[in-house]
N, C-alpha and C positions, 0 to 999 in steps of 0.2 A: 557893563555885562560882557560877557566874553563872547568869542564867536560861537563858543560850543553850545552855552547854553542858547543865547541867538538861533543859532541851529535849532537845538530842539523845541525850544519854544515854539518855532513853525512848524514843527510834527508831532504833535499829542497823540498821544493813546487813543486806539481807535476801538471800544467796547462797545460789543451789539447782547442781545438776551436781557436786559433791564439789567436792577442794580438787584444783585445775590443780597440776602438777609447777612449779617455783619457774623453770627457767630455761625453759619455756614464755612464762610470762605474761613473762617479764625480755625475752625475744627480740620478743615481738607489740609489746609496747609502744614498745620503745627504735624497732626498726624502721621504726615508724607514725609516730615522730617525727621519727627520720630524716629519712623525705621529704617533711614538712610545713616542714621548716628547707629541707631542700638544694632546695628548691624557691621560696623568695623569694630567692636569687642565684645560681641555675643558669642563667636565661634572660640575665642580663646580658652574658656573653661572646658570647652568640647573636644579640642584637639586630642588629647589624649587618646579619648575611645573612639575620634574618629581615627587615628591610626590604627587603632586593634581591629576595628571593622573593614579598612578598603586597605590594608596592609602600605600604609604611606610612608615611603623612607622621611629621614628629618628634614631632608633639604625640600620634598613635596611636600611633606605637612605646612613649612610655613610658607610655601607657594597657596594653602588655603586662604591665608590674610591676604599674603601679596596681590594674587591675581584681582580684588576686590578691590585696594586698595589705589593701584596701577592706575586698573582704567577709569577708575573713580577720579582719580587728580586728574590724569589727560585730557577726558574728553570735560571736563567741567564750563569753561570757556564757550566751549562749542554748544552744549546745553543751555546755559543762559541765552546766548546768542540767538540760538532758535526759538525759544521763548518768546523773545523780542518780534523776532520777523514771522511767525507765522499763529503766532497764539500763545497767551499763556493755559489758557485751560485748554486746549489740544495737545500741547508739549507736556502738562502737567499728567494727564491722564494715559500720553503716549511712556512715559516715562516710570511711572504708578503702574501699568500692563506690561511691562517690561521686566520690571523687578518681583513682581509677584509670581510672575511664569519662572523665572531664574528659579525664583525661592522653594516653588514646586520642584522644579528640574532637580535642584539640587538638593533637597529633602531625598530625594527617588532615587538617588544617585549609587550606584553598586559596583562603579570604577573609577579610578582615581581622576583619568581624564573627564570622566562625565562631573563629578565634584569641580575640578578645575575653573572645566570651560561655563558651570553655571555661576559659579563666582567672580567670572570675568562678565558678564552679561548684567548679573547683580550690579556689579560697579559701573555696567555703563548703564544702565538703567536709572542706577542712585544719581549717575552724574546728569543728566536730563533732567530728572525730578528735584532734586536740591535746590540747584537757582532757580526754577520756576514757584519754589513755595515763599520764596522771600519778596518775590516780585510781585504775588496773587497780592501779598501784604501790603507793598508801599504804595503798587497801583489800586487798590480797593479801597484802602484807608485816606482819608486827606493827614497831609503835613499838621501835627499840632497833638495833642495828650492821644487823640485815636490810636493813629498811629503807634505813638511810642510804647504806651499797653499793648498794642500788638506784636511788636516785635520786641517786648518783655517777655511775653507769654512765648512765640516762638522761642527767644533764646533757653527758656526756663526748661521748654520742654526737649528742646534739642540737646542740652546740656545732664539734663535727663537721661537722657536714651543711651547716652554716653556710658555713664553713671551706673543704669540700671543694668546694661550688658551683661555685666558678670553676675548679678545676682539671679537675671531672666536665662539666662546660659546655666547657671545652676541649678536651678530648680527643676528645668527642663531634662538637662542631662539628667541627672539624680532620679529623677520619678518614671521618667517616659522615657527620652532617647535622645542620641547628638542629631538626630534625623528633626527633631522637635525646632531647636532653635532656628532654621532654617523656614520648615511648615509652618511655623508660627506666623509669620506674615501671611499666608496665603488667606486664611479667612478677614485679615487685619484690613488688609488690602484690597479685596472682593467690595468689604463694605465701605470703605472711602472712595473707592471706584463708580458706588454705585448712587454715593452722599454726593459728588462731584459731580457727575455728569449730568444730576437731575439740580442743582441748586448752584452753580459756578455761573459766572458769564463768562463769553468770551474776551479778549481784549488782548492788542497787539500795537505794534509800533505805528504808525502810520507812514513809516519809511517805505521806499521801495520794498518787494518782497524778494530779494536777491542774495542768496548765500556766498560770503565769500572765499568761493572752495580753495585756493591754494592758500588763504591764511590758516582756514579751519585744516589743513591737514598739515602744516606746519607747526601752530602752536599747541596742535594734538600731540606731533610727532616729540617735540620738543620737550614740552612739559610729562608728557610718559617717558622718555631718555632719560629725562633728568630725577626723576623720580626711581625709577629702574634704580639708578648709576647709585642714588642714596642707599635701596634696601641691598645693594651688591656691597655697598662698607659697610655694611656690619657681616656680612660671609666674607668675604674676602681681604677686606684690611682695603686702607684708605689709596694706596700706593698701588694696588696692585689694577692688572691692565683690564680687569674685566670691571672695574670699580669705576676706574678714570675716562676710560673709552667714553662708555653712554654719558658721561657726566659733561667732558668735555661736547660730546656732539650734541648733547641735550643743547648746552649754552649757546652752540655753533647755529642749531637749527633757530633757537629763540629771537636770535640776533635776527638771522635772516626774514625771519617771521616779521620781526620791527620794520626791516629794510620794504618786503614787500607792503606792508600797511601803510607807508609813509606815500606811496607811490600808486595806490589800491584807490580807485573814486568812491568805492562804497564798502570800507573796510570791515573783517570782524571785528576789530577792536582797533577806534579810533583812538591815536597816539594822543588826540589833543587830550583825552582822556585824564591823562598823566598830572596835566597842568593844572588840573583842580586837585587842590591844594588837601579836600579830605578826601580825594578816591584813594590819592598818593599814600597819605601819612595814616589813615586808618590804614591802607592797606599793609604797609612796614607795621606797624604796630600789631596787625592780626599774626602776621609772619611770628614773630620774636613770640607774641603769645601764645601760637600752638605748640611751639618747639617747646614750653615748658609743659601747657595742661596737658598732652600727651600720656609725657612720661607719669604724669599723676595716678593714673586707672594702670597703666604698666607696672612699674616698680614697685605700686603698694599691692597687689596680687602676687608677684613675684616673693615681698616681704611675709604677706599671709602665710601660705604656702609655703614658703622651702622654708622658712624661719622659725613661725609660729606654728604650722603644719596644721593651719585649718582646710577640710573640706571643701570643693569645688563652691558648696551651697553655700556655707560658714560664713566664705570670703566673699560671696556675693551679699549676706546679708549685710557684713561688716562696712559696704560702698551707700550701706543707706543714708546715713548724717554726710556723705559726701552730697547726694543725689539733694538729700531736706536742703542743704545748707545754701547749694546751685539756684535751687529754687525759689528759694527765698529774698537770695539775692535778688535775683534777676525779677521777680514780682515787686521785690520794693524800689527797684533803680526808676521804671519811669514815675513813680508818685517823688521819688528824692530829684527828679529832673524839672521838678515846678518849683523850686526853690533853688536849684543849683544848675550852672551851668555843665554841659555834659563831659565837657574835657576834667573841669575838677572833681567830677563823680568818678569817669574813668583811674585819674591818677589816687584818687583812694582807694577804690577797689583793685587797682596795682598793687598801693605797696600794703595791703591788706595779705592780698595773695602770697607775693614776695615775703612775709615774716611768717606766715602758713607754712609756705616751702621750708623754710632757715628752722622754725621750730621744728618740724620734721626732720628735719637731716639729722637729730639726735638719737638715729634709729639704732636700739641694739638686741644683742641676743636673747636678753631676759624681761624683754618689753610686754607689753598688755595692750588689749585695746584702749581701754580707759585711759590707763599713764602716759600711754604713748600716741596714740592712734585720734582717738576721740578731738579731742581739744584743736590738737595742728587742723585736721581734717575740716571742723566748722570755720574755722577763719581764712585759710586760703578756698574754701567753696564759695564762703560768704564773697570774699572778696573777688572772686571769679564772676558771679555772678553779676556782682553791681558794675565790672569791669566791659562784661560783654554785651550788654545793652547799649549804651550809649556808643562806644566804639564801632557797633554795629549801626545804628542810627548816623553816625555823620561819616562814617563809608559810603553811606548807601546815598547821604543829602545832598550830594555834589553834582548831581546826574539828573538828568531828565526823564520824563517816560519813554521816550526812544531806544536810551540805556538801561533802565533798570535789569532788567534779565543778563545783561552783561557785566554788570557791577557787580551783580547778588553773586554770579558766577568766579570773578575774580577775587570776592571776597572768602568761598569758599577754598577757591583754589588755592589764595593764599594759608589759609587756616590749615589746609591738607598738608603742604610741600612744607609749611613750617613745622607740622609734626611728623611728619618723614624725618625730615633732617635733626628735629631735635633726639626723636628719640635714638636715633643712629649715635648723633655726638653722646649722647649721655648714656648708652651700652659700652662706648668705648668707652667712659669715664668709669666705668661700674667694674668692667673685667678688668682695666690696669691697676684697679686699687682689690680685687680679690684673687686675681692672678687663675693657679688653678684648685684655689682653696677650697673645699665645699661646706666646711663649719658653717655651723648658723653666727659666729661672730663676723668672719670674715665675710660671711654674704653684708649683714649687718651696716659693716661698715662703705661696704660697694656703692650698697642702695641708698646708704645717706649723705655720701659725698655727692651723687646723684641730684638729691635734692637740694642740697648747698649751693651745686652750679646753676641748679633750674632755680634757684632766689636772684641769682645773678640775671639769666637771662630776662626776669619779669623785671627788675630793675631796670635793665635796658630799657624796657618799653613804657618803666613809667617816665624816664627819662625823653622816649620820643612825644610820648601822651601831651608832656609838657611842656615842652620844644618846638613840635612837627602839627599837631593835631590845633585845626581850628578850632574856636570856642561854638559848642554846640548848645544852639541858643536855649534858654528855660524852655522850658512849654507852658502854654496856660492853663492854669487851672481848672480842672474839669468844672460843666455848669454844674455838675448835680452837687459838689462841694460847697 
């Protein structure tokens, strides 16, 4: 046994209020993740008329994503963290009050800055609340089929939310208003607030209760640099100095964030961390695989749209067999983990994914749903799905109750900073191959070289699945089977 786990083994999770009913905490958590996902591509089909309404130049319009998106990656780390040392269902519901006032504030919003600064609050809101839903999970549930069905159903639903952005962003705009997509959590959130507070228990690290403030404000500062420094190359080109600055100091602060944790008695994020073998290799693996599902919900909206020239609504219904297929997945992956170990479930639903992508990048000007769209769509969701269960599950098995709110948080973080970056590289891939064309062939051919390189990148990672990633044991068979 190692020191670390040694470690936490002497400091278990310290839970007072009895034991919450199983599909209590399954509904608070999944929900909370819900609209921490359907919330980085909900405003996308809105943008438009929210320009017309608060008169947003273009470089403020996608400061609406950005600001969201920003403090959502930064402070992630630091929210788990907290989770850990002071409660997860206090952090859960600090964090659930947080984003739901944003989501008011910015429904109400009748200035550019007021929009702004409640999208910036939203992300840090989301970023508190995220790791704390994964943690309610692995700490409520014991290791074994419980679990793994639970963070099925998390993955199903967060992958979901993803998914359903553009068609709940549609529907809203279309009938009621871009003020809607926003409102829409406020009643969501009112009642998960009020589902938590009365049926949650508490439960917390049993470590000291010590925040480690110059880490936390380090790999805060860090990880938003470096994040920044990504959404600056795609406005500015990779070379230029407002692109390389924050990129470079991001890495500069990260580094030193290591230096101080090495040397910190009760660190945010303990280095030894690293050394377990699946925080590490799930965690590269989540990286490489946002950088590609990103651009999935991106590029095929852009396709709908400027190509095909569906409707805000059209194109959101068009994300449905993405959204069924997610689901599906992700519902059958822990019943397929009783029979299969979880690294060779993950590199199937890799290279599931990866021939998804490859068939899609046949995208052209005179495509259909059906011929074109349909088919790719079911097989890399399917295989996305079976993909992020278990790579989820042995990220998260390396770690103690100590960690958990740390883990969930770096697993996010990773999942965030890999779809910054992918979709940044694969905008640059889209505009060097359509130049400044605007035909629907040459868009055509942009967005499916797009997807050709995003086959490559899920290759990578079925590559480290089956290299890097421990074998994640079966699970037992449910009794009731």
């Amino acid at each position: 046994m190692t020191d670390l786990t040694e470690q936490q083994s002497r400091r278990p999770a310290v839970r007072s209020g009895g034991t919450p009913p199983a599909w209590a905490v399954l509904v608070a958590a999944c929900a909370g993740q819900f609209l921490v996902v359907l919330d980085v591509s909900v405003v996308n089909v809105a943008l438009p008329a929210i320009r017309t309404t608060l008169g947003l130049s273009a470089t403020g319009l996608q400061w609406v994503v950005n600001a969201y998106a920003l403090t959502f990656a930064g402070f992630l780390l630091l929210g788990g963290r907290a989770a850990d040392l002071f409660g997860r269902k206090r952090v859960f519901l600090t964090g659930l009050s947080l984003f739901t006032l944003a989501s008011l504030a910015g429904g109400l919003s009748h200035q550019p800055w007021q929009l702004l600064t409640a999208r910036a609050v939203q992300g840090l809101g989301a970023a508190v609340l995220s790791p704390a839903t994964l943690t309610i999970l692995t700490t409520s549930f014991p290791a074994g089929p419980a679990r793994t069905r639970a963070i099925g159903t998390w993955t199903a639903v967060g992958a979901g939310g993803g998914a359903a952005g553009g068609l709940v962003g549609g529907v809203l705009t279309d009938y009621l208003s871009w003020r809607w997509v926003l409102l829409v959590n406020v009643p969501i959130g009112a009642l998960v607030l009020v589902l938590s507070a009365l049926r949650l228990a508490e439960s917390r690290s049993a470590a000291a209760r010590r925040l480690d403030i110059p880490g936390a404000v380090l790999v805060t500062g860090g990880v938003a640099a470096l994040a920044y420094g990504i959404v600056q190359t795609g406005e500015r080109g990779w070379g230029s100095a407002g692109a390389l600055l924050p990129l470079l100091g991001g890495v500069a602060v990260l580094v030193l964030f290591g230096v101080v944790e090495s040397r910190t008695r009760e660190p945010l994020m303990p280095l030894a961390l690293f050394r377990v073998r699946s925080v590490s290799a799930g965690n590269a693996v989540m990286l490489v695989c946002g950088a590609a599902m990103f651009s999935m919900w991106y590029f095929m909206s852009l396709y709908l749209q400027n190509v095909l020239h569906y409707s805000p609504l059209r194109a959101g219904l068009a994300f449905l067999p993405f959204s069924l297929s997610i689901v599906a997945g992700s519902t059958l992956a822990p019943r397929l983990m009783t029979r299969f170990d979880g690294r060779t479930l993950a590199a199937v639903g890799a290279v599931l994914e990866a021939a998804g992508f490859a068939w899609v990048s046949r995208l052209s000007a005179d495509g259909t749903f059906t011929g074109t769209i349909l088919g790719p769509a079911i097989v890399m969701s399917f295989g996305a799905g079976l993909l992020m269960t278990p790579l989820a599950a042995a990220a998260t098995s390396g770690a103690g109750p100590a960690e958990a709110g740390l883990v969930s948080g770096l697993v996010n973080t990773s999942r965030q900073i890999g779809g910054a970056l992918g979709l940044t590289v694969l905008t640059t891939v889209a505009a060097d191959r359509i130049g400044t064309a605007t035909d629907p062939a040459a868009l055509s051919a942009g967005y499916g070289r797009v997807y050709l390189v995003a086959a490559g990148f899920v290759l990578v990672a079925t590559v480290l699945v089956l290299t890097t990633l421990p074998r994640v044991k079966r699970t037992a068979q449910p009794a009731e089977a």
